[in-house]
Structure formats: C-alpha cells, structure tokens
Phi, psi and omega in degrees: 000114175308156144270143178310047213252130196238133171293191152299287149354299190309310177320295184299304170297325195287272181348300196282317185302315195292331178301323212271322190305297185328300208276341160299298197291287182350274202319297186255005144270316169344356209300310169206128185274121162248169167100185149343327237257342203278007165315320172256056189265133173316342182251013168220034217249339188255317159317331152262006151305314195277004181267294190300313175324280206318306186305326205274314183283344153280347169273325185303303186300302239258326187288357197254014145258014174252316187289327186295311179320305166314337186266122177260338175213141201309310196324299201281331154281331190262025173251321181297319197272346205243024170284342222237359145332307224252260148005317184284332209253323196286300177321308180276348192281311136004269185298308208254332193259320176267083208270347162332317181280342171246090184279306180281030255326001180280308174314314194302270169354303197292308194297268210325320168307307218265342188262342164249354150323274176314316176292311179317324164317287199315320189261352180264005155250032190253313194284323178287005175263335175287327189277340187273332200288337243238328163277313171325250215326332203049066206258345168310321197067201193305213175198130176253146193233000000 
C-alpha cells in the first residue's frame, strides 16, 4: 500500500478545498444547527467565525515560506496558490448569484467575512511569493557603497 506524503503545499491546498466544502455545506445546507453541527449557530456564528479566519489565514499565509523552499516542482505551487480560488468562488457565487441563501445579517456577514478571508489568501499569498522569490533571487544585484 503506497504512502501518503503530503507536503505543505499539500496541506495548504487540503485546506482551501475543505474551508470551500465548509462554506458550500454552510450556505446551502445551514439552515438551523443542532448538535455537534451547531458550532455555527447564529448566537455564536461571529466568534467562531474570527477562531476559522484566524487558523485558515495563519497557516495559509504563515505556510508559504516553508512551503516555497520545498516545492521542487512548479505544478504543485501554481495549485496551492490559485487553491484559494475555490473558497473565494463558493462565496462570491453565494453573495451575487444565490443572495436568496442569505436571509439574515448574520449570513450577510458571515458571506461577506468568508470572500474576503480568502481574497487575503490568494493576494496576500501572491504578494508574499514575490517578495520571498525575489530576495531568494537577488534580483536587486549588488549594492555598491
């Protein structure tokens, strides 16, 4: 039986699919939670909400200078990066195409928290691969004094 070896990149990527799964099963399933399922219960939906940012955007963010060193191959960089896509997409489709699905100012919110969450990935990790690629390059050249 092969084994599983999943990188960061890998990680990173599992993540943005599983954030984007959450917010589909939110949006169109969500209607009222009991149970286990009830963590995202309207009287509690904006404190754990700021708990799921805060975990998704410090590993997404905090993984890509661990991950850039590592990736020996582009394919799996250029998926990690345009992963944050897929989340970004459950959300805007959400906000413009069902707004229907959003009933509550609670919902409103929440779509709104979750499209820019996701936008922060995708530019704020597009702006931190240019700046690591670029001192890794020395693209400055020498300094003269």
């Amino acid at each position: 039986m092969p084994k599983l070896h999943l990188s960061i990149s890998g990680l990173s990527i599992l993540l943005a699919f599983a954030l984007a799964l959450w917010e589909w099963f939110f949006f169109f399933y969500g209607g009222s939670w009991e149970g286990p399922m009830g963590w995202f219960a309207p009287n509690r939906l904006g404190f754990n909400l700021a708990w799921l940012s805060l975990f998704y955007l410090a590993f997404q963010l905090l993984s890509i200078p661990f991950a850039l060193r590592s990736s020996r191959e582009r394919f799996i960089g250029v998926v990690d990066g345009m992963a944050s896509l897929v989340p970004l997409g459950v959300s805007a489709i959400v906000i413009f195409g069902k707004p229907e699905l959003l009933g509550t100012p609670q919902r409103w919110e929440t779509a709104f928290l979750l499209l820019f969450v996701a936008a922060t990935d995708l530019f704020g990790g597009y702006m931190f691969n240019i700046a690591l690629s670029r001192r890794m390059m020395d693209v400055a050249g020498p300094t003269t004094t």
